[in-house]
N, C-alpha and C positions, 0 to 999 in steps of 0.2 A: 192379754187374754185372761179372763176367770171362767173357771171350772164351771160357772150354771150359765154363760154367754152361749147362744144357740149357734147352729152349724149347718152346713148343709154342703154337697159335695155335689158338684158338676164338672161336667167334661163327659166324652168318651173318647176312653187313649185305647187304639187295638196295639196289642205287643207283639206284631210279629218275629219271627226269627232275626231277621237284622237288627231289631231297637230291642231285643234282649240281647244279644250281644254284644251292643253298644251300652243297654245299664249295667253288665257286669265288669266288660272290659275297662268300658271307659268312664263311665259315671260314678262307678263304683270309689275310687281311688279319692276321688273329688266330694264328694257328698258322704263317705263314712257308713260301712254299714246299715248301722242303725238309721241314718236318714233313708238310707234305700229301702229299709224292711217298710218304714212307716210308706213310701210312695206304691208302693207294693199293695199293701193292704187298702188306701185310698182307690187304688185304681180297682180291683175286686169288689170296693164296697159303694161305686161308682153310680150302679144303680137306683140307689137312697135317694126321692125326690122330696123328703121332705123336710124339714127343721126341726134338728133335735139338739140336747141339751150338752154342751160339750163335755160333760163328765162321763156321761156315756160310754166315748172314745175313748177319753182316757183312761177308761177302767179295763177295760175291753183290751188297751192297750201295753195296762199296767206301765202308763207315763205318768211323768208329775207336767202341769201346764206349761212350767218353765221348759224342759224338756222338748216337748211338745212344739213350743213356738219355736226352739233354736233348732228343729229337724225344718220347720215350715219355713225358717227363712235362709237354711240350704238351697232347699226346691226352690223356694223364688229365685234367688239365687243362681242358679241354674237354667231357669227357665220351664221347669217340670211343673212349677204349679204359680196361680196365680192366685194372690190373699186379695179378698174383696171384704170391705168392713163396714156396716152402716149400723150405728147404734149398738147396741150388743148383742148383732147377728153377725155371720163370716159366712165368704161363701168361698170353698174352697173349688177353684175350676182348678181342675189337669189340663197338662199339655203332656203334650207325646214325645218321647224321646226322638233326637236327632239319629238318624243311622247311624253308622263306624264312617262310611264316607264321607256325610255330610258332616261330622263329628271334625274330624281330619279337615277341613277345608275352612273351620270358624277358628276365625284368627286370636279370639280369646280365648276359647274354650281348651283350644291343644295347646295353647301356651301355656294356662292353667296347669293344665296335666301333667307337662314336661315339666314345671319348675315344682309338681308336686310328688313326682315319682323320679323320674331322669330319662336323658335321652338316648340311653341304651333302651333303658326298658319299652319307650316308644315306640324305638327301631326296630326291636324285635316281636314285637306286638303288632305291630305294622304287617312285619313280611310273614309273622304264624296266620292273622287273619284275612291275606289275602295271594298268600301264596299258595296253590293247588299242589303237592307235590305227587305228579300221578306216577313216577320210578322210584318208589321206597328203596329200592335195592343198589340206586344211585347215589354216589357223592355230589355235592352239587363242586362245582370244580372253577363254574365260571367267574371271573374277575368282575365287578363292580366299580362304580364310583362311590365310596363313601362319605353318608353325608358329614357336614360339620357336625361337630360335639356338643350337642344341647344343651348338656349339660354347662358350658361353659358360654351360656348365652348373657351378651352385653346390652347396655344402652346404645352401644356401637352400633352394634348388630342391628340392631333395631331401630335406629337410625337410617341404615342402608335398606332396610325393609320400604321407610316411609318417603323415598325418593319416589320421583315422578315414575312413571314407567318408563316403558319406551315408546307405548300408546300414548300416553298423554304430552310426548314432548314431540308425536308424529300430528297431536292433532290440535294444529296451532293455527284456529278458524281466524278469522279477518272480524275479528271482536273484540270490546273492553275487557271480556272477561276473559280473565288467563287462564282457562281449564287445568293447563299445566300444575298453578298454583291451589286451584281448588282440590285437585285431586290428593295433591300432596297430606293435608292433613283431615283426608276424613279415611279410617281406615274400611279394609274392605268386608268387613264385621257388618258397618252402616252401610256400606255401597258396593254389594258384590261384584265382582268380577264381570261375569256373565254380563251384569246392567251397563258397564260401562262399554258401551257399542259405538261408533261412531254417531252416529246420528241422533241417539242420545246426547252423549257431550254436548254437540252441535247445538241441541234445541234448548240445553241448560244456558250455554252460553248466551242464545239468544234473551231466553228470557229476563236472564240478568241485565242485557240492555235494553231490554223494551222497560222494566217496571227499577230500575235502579235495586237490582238485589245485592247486599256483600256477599264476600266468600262464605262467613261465619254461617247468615241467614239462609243460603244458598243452602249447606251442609245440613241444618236443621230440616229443611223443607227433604231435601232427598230422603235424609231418614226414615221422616215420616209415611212418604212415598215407598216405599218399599216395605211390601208384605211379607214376612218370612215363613206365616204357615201356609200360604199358597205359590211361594217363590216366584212374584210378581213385581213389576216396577208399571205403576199410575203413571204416565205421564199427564194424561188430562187431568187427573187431584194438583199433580207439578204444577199445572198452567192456573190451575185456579187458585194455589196459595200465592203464586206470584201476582196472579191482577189483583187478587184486593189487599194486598200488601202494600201500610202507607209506608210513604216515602216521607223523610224530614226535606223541610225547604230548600235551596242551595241556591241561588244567585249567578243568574250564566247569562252572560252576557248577547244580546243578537247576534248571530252570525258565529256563534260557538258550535255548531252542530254534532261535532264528536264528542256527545254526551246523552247517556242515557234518555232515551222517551220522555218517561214520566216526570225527568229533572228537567228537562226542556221545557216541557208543555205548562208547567207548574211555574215557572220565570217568566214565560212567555203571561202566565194570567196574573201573573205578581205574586203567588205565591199561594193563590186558593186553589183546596184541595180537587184533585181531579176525579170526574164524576165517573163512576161506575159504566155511562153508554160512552163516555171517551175513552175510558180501556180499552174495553172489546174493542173498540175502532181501532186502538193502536197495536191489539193483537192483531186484528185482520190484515191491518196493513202490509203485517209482517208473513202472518201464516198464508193468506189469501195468493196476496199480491209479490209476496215475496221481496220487502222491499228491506233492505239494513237498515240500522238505528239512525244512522247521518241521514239519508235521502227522507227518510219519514220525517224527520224533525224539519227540513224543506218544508215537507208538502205543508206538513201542519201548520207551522208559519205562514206559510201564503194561504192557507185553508180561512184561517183565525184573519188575516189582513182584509180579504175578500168577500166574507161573508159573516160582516158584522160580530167578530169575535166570536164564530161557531164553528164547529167540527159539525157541516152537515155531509151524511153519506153520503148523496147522491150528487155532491158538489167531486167529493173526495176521490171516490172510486173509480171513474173515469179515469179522472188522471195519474191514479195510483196505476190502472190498466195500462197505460199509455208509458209510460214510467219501465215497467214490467219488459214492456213488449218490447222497447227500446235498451233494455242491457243497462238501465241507467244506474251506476255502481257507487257515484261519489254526490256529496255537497253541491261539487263546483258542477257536475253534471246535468244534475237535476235542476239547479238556480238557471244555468244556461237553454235547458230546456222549455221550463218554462216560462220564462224570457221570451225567447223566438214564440213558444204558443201565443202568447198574448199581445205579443207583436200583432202577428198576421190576424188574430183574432178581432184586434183594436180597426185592423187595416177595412176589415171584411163587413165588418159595424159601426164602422165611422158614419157618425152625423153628416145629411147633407148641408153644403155650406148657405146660409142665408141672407142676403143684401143686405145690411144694414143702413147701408148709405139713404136707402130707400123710405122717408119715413110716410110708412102705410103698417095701420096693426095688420096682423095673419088672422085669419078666418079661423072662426071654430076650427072646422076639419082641418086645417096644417098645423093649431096646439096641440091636436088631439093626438094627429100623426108623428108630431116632435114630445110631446110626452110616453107614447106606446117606444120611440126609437131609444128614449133616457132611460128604459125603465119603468118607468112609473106609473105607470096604467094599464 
């Protein structure tokens, strides 16, 4: 930064009473005085819509620029503010402090804390700001569990943190994807708590086998997916970064069906890219119709055998329907299924048998009628 580079200040942060006792209690230890006074004064001076000259500030401030950017990239740092820079303008947007609750539940942020203060001091900051004590003339007398010593926090420890849960090793879907092991290394910073629901898991998993997603890609895309100033989780953004997510080639042999969608369907065309209306197909198949990763790579197979090497809807959906209706759960289910359909199918449309012994040509009207019964008229 230099002192004549323009400025300008956005955001509006309201400080209620909870998130000033979260900048003093908590943020305060972490960011340094002096970085607090500077977010202090940004957030009062919050109303400024227009671009002025950064020496301004810092005179106002009595900082030197140097100064000045190591307070601003505390606050980024932190999360309190976000540096936007194009050319030699800045735009400093605020964000709002975390509560004392929400403060406590970010798994970086109180780890921060504790290995910056200790974990007496935590403990006891803990039960001043949320203990009510409405008998001042009482001892508190009652026994406790006390926690482990924070102070003497290991890789160990931290280790045992990033073990599966007991959720993720109850929610072990009938998928390639091992939720268990996804879970494991994304901490719940990126993927709180709260979002990890059953049926979330569930539909991560799935997606993972409809478009071939890894764990790693997986963890990326959730992050993304979860908004931390409106404490929301997208699953439909979910579903849209995994369908247009390319997949690298992979070579799978026919009749391999226990394998991702879009690795299937991509072998099955030799290896050209699959098109945008055969995704959604292969969402649908999934969301619609409810079908797992094995049975769909079925149908598509016999979809692509049967109709000229195309994924046509109205071919599809039917038998996806019939698929559905029927419980059909496996590979070998679905192959036997539709087997027997096209049996009875073939039985029910079988060409009439024609003399051949006979030699007399057929008449217009019986080509007409034996080309209408092939098809082809």
């Amino acid at each position: 930064m230099l002192g004549k580079d323009l400025y300008k200040i956005d955001g509006k942060v309201d400080l209620s009473l909870e998130k000033l006792k979260a900048l003093v209690f908590f943020y305060s230890p972490l960011l340094g005085n002096d970085a607090l006074a500077l977010y202090e004064y940004l957030v009062l001076k919050s109303h400024s819509l227009d671009f002025r000259e950064l020496n301004e500030l810092l005179m106002s401030l009595n900082l030197s620029v140097d100064l000045f950017e190591t307070f601003c990239e505390k606050l980024n740092e932190y999360r309190l503010l976000k540096t936007l820079k194009k050319d030699d303008s800045y735009v400093f947007f605020l964000c709002e402090p975390l509560t004392a609750s929400a403060f406590v539940k970010d798994d970086i942020l109180v780890r921060e804390f504790i290995l910056k203060t200790s974990g007496t001091h935590y403990q006891d900051l803990i039960t001043d700001i949320y203990e009510e004590n409405k008998y001042p003339d009482y001892e508190n007398v009652s026994k406790t569990l006390s926690p482990k010593n924070l102070d003497a926090w290991t890789e160990e420890n931290e280790a045992v943190l990033k073990k599966p849960t007991a959720n993720s090793e109850r929610y072990s879907f009938n998928t390639l994807f091992d939720v268990g092991r996804f879970l494991k290394d994304i901490s719940t910073n990126l993927f709180p708590l709260p979002f990890r629901t059953e049926e979330n898991l569930r539909q991560i998993a799935t997606l993972a086998d409809l478009y071939d997603i890894s764990y790693d890609k997986m963890r990326s895309y959730v992050a993304e997916t979860v908004n931390r100033s409106t404490d929301s989780f997208n699953m439909g953004y979910l579903k849209y970064l995994c369908m247009h997510a390319r997949s690298d080639y992979k070579n799978v042999e026919r009749g391999q069906y226990d394998v991702p969608c879009l690795t299937y369907l991509m072998s099955l065309q030799n290896g050209k890219e699959v098109t945008e209306n055969d995704r959604k197909i292969i969402m649908n198949l999934s969301q619609e119709y409810h079908l797992n990763h094995a049975v769909i790579n079925v149908l598509l197979e016999h979809a692509l055998r049967n109709c000229d090497n195309r994924l046509i809807e109205r071919y599809l959906y039917p038998i996806a329907s019939d698929l559905h209706r029927n419980d059909v759960a496996t590979a070998q289910q679905a192959l036997g299924r539709l087997d027997r359909n096209y049996e009875r199918k073939a039985q029910e449309d079988r060409l009439p048998v024609y003399d051949t012994s006979r030699n007399v040509s057929m008449s217009d009207e019986e080509a007409e009628e034996l080309l209408k019964l092939m098809g082809k008229k």
